[in-house]
C-alpha positions in Angstrom: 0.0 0.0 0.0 1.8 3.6 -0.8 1.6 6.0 1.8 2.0 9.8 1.3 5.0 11.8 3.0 3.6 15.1 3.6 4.8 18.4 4.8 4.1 18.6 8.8 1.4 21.6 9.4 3.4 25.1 9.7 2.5 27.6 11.9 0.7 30.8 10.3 3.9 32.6 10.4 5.8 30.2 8.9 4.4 30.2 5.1 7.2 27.4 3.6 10.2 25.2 4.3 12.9 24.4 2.6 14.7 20.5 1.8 17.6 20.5 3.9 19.1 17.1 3.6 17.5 13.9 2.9 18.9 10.7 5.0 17.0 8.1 2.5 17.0 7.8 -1.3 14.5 6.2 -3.7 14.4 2.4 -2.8 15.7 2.4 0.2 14.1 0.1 3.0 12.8 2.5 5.9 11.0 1.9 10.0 8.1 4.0 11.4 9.3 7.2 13.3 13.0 7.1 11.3 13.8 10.5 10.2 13.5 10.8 6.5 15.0 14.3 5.9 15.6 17.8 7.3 13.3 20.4 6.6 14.6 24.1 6.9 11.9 27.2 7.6 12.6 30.5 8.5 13.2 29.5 12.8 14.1 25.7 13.4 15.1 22.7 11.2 12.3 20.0 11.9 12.4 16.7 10.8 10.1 14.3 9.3 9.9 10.4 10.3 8.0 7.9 8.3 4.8 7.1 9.3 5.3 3.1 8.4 7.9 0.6 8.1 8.4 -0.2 4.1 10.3 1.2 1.1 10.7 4.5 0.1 9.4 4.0 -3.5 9.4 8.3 -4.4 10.6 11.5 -3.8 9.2 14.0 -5.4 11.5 17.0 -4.5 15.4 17.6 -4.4 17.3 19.1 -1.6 16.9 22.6 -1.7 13.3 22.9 -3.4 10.6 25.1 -1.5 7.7 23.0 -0.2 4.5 24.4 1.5 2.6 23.2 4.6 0.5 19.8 3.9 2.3 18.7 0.8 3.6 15.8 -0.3 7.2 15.0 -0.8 7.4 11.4 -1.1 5.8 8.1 -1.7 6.5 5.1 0.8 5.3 1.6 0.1 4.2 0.2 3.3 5.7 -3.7 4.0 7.7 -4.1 1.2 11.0 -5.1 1.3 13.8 -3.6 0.0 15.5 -5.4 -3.4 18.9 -7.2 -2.4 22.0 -5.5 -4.0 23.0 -7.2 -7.4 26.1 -9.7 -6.9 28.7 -8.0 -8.2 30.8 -9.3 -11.5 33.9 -11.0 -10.8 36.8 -8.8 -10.6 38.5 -8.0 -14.1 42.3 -6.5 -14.5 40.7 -3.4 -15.7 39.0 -3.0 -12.7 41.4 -3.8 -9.9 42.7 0.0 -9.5 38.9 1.3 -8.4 38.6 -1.7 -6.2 42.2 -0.8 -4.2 40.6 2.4 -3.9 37.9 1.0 -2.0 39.3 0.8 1.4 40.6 4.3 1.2 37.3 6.1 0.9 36.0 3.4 4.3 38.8 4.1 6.2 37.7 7.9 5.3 34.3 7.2 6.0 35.4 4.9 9.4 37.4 8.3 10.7 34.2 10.3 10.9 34.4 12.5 14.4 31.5 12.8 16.6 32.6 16.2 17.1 30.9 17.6 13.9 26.7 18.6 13.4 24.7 15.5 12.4 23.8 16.9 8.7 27.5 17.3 8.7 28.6 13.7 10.0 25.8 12.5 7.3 27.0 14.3 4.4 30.9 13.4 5.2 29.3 9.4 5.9 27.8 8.9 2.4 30.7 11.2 0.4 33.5 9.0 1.6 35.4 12.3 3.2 37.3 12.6 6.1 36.4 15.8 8.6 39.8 15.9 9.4 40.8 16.4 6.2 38.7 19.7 6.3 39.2 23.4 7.4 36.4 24.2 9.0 34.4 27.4 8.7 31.7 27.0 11.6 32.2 28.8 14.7 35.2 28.1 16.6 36.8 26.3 13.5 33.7 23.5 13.5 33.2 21.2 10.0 29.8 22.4 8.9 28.2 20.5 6.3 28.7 23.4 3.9 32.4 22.4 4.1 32.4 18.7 3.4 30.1 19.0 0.6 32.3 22.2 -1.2 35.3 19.4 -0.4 33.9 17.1 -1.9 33.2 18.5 -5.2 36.6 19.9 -5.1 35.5 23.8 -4.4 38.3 26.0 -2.7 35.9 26.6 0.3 36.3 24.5 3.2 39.5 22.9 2.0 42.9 22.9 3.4 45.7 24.8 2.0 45.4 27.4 -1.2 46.5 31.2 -0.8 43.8 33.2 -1.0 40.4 30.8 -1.1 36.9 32.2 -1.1 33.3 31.0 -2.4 30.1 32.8 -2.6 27.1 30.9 -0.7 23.8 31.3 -0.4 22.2 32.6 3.2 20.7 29.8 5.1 17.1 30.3 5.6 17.4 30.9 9.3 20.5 33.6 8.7 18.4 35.0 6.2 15.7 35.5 8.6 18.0 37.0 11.4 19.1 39.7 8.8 15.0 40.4 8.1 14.5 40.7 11.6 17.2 43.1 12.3 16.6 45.6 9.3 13.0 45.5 10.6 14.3 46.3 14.1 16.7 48.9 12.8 13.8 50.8 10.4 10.8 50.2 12.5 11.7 50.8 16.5 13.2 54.1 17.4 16.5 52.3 19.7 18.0 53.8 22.6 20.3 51.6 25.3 20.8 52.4 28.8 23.2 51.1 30.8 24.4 50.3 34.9 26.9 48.0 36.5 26.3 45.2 39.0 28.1 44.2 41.7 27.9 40.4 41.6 29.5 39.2 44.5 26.1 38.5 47.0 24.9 36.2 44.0 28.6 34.1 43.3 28.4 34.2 47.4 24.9 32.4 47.7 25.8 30.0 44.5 29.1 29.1 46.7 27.1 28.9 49.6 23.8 27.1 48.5 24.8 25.6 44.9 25.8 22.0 46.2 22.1 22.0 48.2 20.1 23.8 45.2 21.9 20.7 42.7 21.3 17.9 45.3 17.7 19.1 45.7 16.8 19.5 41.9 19.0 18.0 40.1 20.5 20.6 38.2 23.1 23.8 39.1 22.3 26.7 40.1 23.8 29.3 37.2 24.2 32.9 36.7 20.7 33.5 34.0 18.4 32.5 36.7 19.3 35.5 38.9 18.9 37.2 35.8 15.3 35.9 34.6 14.1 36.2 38.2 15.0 39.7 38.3 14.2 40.7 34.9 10.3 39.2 35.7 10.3 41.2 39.0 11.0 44.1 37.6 8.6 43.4 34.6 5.7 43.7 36.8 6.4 47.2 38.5 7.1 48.5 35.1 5.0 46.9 33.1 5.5 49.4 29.5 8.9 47.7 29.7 6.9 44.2 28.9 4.2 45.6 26.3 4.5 46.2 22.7 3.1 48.3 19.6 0.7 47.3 17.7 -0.1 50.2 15.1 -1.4 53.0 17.6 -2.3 50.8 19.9 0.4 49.7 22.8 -0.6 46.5 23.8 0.3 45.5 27.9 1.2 42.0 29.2 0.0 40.4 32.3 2.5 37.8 32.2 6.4 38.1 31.8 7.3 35.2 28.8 11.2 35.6 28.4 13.1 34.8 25.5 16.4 33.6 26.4 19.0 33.9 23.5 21.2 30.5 22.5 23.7 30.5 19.9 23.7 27.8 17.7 26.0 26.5 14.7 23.5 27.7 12.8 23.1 31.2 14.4 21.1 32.7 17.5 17.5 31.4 18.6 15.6 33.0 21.3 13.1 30.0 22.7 10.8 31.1 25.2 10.1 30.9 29.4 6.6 31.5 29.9 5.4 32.9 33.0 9.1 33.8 34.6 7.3 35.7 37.1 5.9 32.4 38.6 8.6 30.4 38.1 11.4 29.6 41.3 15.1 29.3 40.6 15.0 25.6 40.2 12.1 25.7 37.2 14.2 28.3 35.3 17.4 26.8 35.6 15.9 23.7 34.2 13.9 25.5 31.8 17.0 27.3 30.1 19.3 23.9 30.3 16.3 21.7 28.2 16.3 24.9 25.7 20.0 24.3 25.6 20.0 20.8 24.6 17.2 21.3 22.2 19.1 24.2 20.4 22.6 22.0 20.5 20.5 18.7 18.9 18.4 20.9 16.4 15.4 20.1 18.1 13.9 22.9 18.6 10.5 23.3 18.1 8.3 26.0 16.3 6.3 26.7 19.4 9.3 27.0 21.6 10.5 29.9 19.4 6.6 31.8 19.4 5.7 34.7 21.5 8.0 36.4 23.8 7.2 39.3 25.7 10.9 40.4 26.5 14.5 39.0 25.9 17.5 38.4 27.9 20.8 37.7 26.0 24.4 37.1 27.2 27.3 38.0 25.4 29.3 37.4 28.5 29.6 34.2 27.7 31.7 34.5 24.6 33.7 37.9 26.5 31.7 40.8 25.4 32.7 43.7 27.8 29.7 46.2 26.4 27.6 45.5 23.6 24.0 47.5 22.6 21.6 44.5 22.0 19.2 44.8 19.4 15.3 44.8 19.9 13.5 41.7 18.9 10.3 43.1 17.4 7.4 43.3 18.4 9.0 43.3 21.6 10.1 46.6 23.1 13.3 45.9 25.2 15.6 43.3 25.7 18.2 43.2 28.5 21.7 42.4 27.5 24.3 40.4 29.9 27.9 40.9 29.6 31.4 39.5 31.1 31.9 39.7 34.8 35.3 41.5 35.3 37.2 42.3 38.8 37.4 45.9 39.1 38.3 48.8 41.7 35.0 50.5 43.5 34.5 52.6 46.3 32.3 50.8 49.1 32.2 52.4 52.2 34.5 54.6 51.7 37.1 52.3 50.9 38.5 50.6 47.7 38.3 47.1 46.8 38.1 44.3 43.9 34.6 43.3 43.0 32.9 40.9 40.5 31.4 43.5 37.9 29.1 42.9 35.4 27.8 46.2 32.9 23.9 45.3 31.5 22.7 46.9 28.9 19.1 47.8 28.2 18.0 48.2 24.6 14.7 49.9 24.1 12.1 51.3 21.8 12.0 54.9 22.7 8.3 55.6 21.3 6.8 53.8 23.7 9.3 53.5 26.2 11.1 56.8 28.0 14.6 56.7 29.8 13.4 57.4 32.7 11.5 54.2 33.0 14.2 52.2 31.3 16.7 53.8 33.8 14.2 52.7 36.6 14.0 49.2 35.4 17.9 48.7 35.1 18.1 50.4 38.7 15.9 47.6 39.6 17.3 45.2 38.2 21.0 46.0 39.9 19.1 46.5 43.1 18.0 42.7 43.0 20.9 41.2 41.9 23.3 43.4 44.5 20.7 42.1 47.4 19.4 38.7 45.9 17.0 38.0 48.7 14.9 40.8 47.6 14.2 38.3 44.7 13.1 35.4 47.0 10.6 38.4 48.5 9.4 39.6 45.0 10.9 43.1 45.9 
């Protein structure tokens, strides 16, 4: 019986996809729930298992084609087998030089790292090519897939050696997407950034203090972004503008504070979304933000983990940023930005010591939005995080 292979249902906001990678070809034996191929929209790469064991008898579109929600892509015949490779010919003179080469492309194949994306391990897997063979152009010098397939078909791009190598290469949907988001950001909001300093060293006190309890009680450590989200949601209540957005003339307010936490990705920054921080305890969020994590590293991310958002909180710290101005993630109207904590000289009662700073950074759009409130809010903010029990007393 042949089965259909549709298109999962997209979101509203999502209008298409586009063929990332398919794992299967044409006559290939398949098993229920096994991905069959990667399918690339403007937010998150989903995939799409097979709804039956069988064959997979069709498919209908190439990598790279644009598909819309609901529609079909391939044709699977349920419980058939797949045919049984023909016996290969007995080895002729002529062709003993391709069979020595054999081993050379499995021992490529056999050398694949575990280090590299999945798309990327795939695509190196079937083309015979060894990672290591291959500069890599990801972040922090990772073998994207990009660079194993320009290898193998011999492009300069993501090979070793040659002077001056360079390729021109298509945006990814998702980068493509970013770019969108930030010219509409850029054109649309009318940006202005504010910014404090924090004294961190009451909250790296009471996560040296408390952080072997908080893990033994739930199972997970207690970090830095917590203290962060916790406050952030506090604040988010006593000034609520901070939390609303625009919608034409209206300005439309939030009861509820659903944070979008930023997470790089090989494939470039998500934001997926806590809901209801402002209910939330230390433990929920830490656990929260460490399953977003995972998701984001494994490209599992889901298109209702990325929706909504009533604020965002990202952390350049993490990669060193001293000072940055984040950008506004429409139709939000402020996002708080995280930086490096440094050791510097301040005067505490009246004398000078060494303490754990941290400068935040509050991007906001100014039509809705003045600097005194946004002033207010990082003063808040700072306030919480210098005395964290105030958070534990929603003050």
């Amino acid at each position: 019986m042949a089965i259909e292979v549709k298109v999962p249902v997209l979101p509203e906001s999502v209008s298409d996809a586009t063929i990332a990678s398919w794992h299967k070809k044409a006559g290939d034996a398949v098993k229920r729930d096994e991905n069959l191929l990667d399918l690339e929209t403007d937010k998150v790469v989903l995939e799409v298992p097979s709804p039956v064991d069988g064959v997979l008898k069709e498919i209908k579109f190439a990598e790279g084609a644009t598909v819309t929600s609901q529609q079909v892509i391939a044709v699977i015949e349920e419980g058939a087998v797949a045919a049984a490779p023909t016996p290969a010919a007995p080895a002729t003179p002529a062709a003993e030089a391709p069979k020595a080469a054999a081993p050379v492309k499995a021992a490529a194949t056999a050398a694949v790292s575990a280090d590299i994306p999945p798309g990327a391990r795939f695509t190196a897997t079937t083309s015979g090519v060894n990672p290591a063979d291959v500069a890599g152009t990801g972040r922090r010098g990772m073998v994207t897939k990009e660079d194993i397939v320009n290898y193998a078909s011999g492009k300069t791009a993501g090979v070793s050696g040659g002077a001056r190598p360079e390729e021109r290469v298509p945006m990814t949907r998702m980068r493509t997407r970013i770019a969108e988001r930030l010219m509409q950001s850029k054109n649309s909001i009318a940006m202005l950034t504010s910014f404090n300093e924090v004294n961190l060293a009451k909250v790296m006190q009471m996560r040296k203090e408390l952080g072997e309890q908080f893990e033994k009680a739930n199972g997970i450590k207690l970090g830095f972004m917590s203290f962060f989200a916790k406050a952030a949601a506090n604040a988010l209540q006593k000034y609520p503008v901070i939390n609303a957005s625009v919608d034409g003339s209206d300005i439309i307010y939030h009861g509820y504070a659903d944070i979008s936490i930023a997470v790089s990705t090989d494939k470039g920054l998500v934001t997926p979304v806590l809901r209801n921080v402002e209910r939330m305890g230390f433990a929920d969020i830490e656990q929260g933000i460490a399953t977003y994590a995972k998701k984001a590293r494994d490209g599992k991310l889901g298109l209702d983990d990325l929706q909504g958002g009533t604020f965002t909180i990202t952390n350049g710290g993490t990669f060193g940023s001293l000072m940055s101005t984040p950008i506004v993630n429409p139709p939000q109207s402020a996002i708080l930005g995280m930086h490096t904590i440094k050791e510097r000289a301040i005067v505490e009662n009246g004398q000078v010591i060494a303490a754990p700073m941290m400068y935040i950074a509050l991007s906001y759009d100014h039509r809705i939005i003045d600097g005194k409130e946004a002033v207010l809010f990082l003063v808040d903010i700072k306030n919480q995080l210098e005395n964290p029990h105030r958070m534990l007393l929603g003050m």
